[in-house]
C-alpha positions as CSV (number, residue, x, y, z in Angstrom):
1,X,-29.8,20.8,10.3
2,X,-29.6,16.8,11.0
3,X,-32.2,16.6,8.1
4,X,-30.3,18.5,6.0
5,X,-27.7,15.9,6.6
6,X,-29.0,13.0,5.9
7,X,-30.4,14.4,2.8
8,X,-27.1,15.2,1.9
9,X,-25.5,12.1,2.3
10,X,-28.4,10.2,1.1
11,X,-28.2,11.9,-2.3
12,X,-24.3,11.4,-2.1
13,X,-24.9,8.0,-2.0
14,X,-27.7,7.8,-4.5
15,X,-25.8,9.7,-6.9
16,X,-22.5,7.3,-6.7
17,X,-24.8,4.5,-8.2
18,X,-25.1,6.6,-11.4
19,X,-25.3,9.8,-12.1
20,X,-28.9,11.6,-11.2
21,X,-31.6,13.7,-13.1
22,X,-32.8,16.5,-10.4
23,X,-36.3,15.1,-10.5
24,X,-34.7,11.6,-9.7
25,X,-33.1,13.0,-6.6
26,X,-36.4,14.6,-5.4
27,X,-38.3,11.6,-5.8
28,X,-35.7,9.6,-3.7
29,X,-35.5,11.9,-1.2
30,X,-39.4,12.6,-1.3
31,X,-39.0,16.5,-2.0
32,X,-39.8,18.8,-4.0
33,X,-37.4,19.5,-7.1
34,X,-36.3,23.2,-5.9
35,X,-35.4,21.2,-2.4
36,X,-33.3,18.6,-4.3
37,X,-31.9,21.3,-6.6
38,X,-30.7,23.3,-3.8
39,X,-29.2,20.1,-2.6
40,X,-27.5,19.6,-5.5
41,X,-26.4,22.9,-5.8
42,X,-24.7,22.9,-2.3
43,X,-22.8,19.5,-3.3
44,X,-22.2,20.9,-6.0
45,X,-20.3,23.8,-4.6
46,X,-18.3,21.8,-2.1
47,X,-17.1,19.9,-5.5
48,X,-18.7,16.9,-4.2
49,X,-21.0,16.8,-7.3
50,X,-20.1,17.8,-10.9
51,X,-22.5,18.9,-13.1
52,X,-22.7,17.3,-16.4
53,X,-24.1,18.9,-19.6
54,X,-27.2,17.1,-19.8
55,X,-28.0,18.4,-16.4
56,X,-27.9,15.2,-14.3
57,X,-25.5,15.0,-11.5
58,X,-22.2,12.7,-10.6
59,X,-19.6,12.7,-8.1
60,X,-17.1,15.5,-8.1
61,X,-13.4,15.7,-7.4
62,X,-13.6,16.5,-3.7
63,X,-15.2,12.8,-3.4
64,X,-12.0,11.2,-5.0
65,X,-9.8,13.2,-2.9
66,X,-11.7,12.8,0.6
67,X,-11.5,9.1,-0.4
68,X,-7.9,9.5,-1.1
69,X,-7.2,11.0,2.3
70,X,-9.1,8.6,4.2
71,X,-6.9,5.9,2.9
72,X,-3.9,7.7,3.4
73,X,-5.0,8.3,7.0
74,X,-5.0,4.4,8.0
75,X,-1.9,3.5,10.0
76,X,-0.9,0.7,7.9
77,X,1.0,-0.7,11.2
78,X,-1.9,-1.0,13.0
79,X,-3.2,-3.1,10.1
80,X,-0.4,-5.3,10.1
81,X,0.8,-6.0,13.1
82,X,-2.0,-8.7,13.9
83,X,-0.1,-10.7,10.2
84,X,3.2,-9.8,11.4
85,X,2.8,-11.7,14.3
86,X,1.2,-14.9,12.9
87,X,4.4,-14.7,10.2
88,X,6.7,-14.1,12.9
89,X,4.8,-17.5,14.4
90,X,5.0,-19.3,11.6
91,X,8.7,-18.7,10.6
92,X,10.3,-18.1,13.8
93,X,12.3,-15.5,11.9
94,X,12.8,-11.6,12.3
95,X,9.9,-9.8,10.3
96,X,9.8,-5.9,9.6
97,X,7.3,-3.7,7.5
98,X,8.6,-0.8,5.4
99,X,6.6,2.0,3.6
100,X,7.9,4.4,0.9
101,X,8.0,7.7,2.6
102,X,9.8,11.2,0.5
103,X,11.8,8.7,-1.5
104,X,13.1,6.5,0.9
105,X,11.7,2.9,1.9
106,X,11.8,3.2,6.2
107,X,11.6,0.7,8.5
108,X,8.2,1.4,10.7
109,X,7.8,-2.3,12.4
110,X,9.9,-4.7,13.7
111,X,9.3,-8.2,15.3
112,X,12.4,-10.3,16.7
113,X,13.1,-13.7,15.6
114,X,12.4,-16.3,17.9
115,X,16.3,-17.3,18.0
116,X,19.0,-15.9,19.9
117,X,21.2,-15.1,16.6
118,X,19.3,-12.0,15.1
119,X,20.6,-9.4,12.1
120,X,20.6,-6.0,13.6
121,X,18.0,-3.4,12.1
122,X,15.9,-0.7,14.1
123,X,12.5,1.1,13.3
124,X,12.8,4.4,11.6
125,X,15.7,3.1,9.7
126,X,16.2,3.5,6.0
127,X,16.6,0.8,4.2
128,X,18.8,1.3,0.8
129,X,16.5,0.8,-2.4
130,X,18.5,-1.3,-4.7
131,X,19.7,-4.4,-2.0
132,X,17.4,-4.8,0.4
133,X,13.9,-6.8,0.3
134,X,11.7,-4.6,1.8
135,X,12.8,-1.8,-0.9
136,X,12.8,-4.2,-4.1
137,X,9.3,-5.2,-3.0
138,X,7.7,-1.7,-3.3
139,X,9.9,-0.5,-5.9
140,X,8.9,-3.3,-8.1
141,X,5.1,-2.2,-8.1
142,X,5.4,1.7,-8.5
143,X,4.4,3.4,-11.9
144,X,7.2,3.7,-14.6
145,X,8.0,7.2,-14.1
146,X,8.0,7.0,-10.5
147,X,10.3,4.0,-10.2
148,X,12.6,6.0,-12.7
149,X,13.0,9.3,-11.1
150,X,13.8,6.9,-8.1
151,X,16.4,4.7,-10.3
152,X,17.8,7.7,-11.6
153,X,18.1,9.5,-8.2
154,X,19.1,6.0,-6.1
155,X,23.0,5.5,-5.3
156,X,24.1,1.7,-6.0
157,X,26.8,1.3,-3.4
158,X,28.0,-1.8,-3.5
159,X,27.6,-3.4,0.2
160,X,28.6,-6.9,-0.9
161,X,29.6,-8.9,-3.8
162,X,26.4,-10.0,-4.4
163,X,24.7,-6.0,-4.8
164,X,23.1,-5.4,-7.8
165,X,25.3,-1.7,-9.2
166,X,23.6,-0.8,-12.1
167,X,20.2,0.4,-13.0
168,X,19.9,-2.8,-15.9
169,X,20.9,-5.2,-13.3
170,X,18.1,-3.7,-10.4
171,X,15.3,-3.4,-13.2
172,X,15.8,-6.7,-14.6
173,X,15.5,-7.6,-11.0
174,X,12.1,-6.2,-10.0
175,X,11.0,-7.1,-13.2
176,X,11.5,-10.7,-11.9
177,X,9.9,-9.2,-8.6
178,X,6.6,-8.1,-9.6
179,X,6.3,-11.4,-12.1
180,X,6.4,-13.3,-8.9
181,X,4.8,-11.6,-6.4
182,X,8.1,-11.2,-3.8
183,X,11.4,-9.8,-4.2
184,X,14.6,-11.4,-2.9
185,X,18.0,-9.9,-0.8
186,X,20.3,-12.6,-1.8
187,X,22.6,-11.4,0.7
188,X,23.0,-8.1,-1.0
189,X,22.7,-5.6,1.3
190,X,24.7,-7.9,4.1
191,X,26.6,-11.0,3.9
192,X,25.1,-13.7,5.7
193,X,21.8,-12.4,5.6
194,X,18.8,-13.7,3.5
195,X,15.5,-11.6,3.3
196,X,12.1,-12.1,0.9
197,X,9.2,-9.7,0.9
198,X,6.3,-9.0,-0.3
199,X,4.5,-5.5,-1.5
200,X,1.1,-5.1,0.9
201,X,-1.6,-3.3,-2.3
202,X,-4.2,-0.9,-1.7
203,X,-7.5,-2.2,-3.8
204,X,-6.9,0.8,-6.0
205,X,-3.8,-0.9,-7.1
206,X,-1.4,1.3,-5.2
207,X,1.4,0.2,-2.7
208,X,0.7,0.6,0.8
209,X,4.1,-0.7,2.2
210,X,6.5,-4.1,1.9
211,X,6.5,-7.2,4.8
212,X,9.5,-9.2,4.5
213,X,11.3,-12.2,6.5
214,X,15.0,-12.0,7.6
215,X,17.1,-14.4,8.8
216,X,20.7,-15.4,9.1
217,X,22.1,-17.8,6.2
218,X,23.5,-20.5,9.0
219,X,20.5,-21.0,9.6
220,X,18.5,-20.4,6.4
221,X,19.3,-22.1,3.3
222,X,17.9,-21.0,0.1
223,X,15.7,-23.5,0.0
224,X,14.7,-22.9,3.5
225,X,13.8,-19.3,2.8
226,X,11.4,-20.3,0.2
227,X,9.3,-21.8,2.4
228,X,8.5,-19.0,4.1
229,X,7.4,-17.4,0.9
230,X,3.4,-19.1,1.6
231,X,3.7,-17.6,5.1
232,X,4.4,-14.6,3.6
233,X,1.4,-14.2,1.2
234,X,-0.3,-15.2,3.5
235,X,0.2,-12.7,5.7
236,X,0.4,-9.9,3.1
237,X,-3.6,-10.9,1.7
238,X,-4.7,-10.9,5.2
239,X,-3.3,-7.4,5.9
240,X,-4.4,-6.4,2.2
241,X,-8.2,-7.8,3.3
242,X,-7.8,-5.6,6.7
243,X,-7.0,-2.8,4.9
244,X,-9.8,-2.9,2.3
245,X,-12.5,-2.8,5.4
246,X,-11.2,0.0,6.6
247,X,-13.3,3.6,6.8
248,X,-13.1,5.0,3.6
């Protein structure tokens, strides 16, 4: 059984290079080609091979999908939290990482600021999708349709003067977001308080979640805030890099 195994795998492997002739397989695996083509044949019903016409072999669906799952599997906290700290370090300011989760941007991580005048915000908390960093920063990297149905769906309370209420307003806004890499909260979702964030990218070009830096406008200038955007990316490439070693 443990041979069959690693003949398995080793012909999984082989095959992602390129895809395989059966006689190329069996001279790999050093086999004979009714071995290898029962190999194949097994992959092949698992869905982990597909059969092209010209009879050699490449991955199958159930590859992409495993793949999929084992990505999807990584607790992105776990990833971040090392980064979180050292932003948390650096800026001395509250820092909190959101993911998008059944059309909602949560709050799944939270460290406090290092000073004794905090904004108030919990884990598990929703954070609204048009005003807040966090949101603007994953919103701004999904695909069109997705970030439509979201648009269309999304109610634009106003929570300050400074909200963005309309759809135009919000995708001129993360427009500007994904040209620059962060996204904003200009005191939009609460006076007072200035956020920027950043989206945290699988390597296949999704969005795994948003890590953002809060702090109170007293003490916070524009200006101030930023400077905290190199911490920032700093932290988000470092979690990005963690998260591309992962199994998977």
């Amino acid at each position: 059984m443990t041979q069959s195994v690693h003949r398995a795998a080793e012909t999984l492997m082989f095959v992602a290079e390129r895809p395989r002739s059966v006689g190329e397989v069996a001279q790999r695996l050093g086999v004979h080609s009714t071995t290898a083509l029962r190999i194949l044949h097994a992959l092949h019903s698992w869905r982990l091979l597909d059969r092209r016409p010209n009879g050699t072999y490449r991955l199958g669906a159930a590859v992409m999908e495993l793949g999929q799952r084992a990505l999807e599997s990584i607790d992105i906290r776990d990833v971040a939290l090392p980064f979180m700290r050292d932003l948390n370090q650096a800026t001395g300011e509250t820092v909190h990482l959101a993911i998008l989760e059944n059309g909602h941007v949560v709050f799944i991580e939270k460290i406090e600021s290092q000073h004794p005048v905090r904004m108030y915000s919990r884990i598990g908390l929703i954070a609204p999708l048009h005003c807040t960093g966090v949101s603007k920063a994953i919103l701004a990297q999904l695909p069109p349709a997705e970030l439509d149905a979201l648009i269309d769906a999304a109610d634009l309370t106003a929570y300050t003067q400074h909200t963005l209420t309309t759809a135009d307003a919000l995708r001129a806004d993360l427009k500007l977001t994904r040209y620059r890499g962060f996204a904003v909260d200009e005191q939009e979702h609460e006076l007072g308080i200035r956020c920027v964030a950043a989206p945290i990218m699988h390597a296949d070009g999704r969005v795994a979640a948003s890590l953002s830096v809060s702090a109170p406008g007293v003490r916070v200038s524009k200006r101030r805030l930023m400077e905290f955007v190199a911490p920032l990316q700093r932290a988000v490439k470092g979690a990005e890099a963690e998260l591309g070693r992962q199994p998977g």
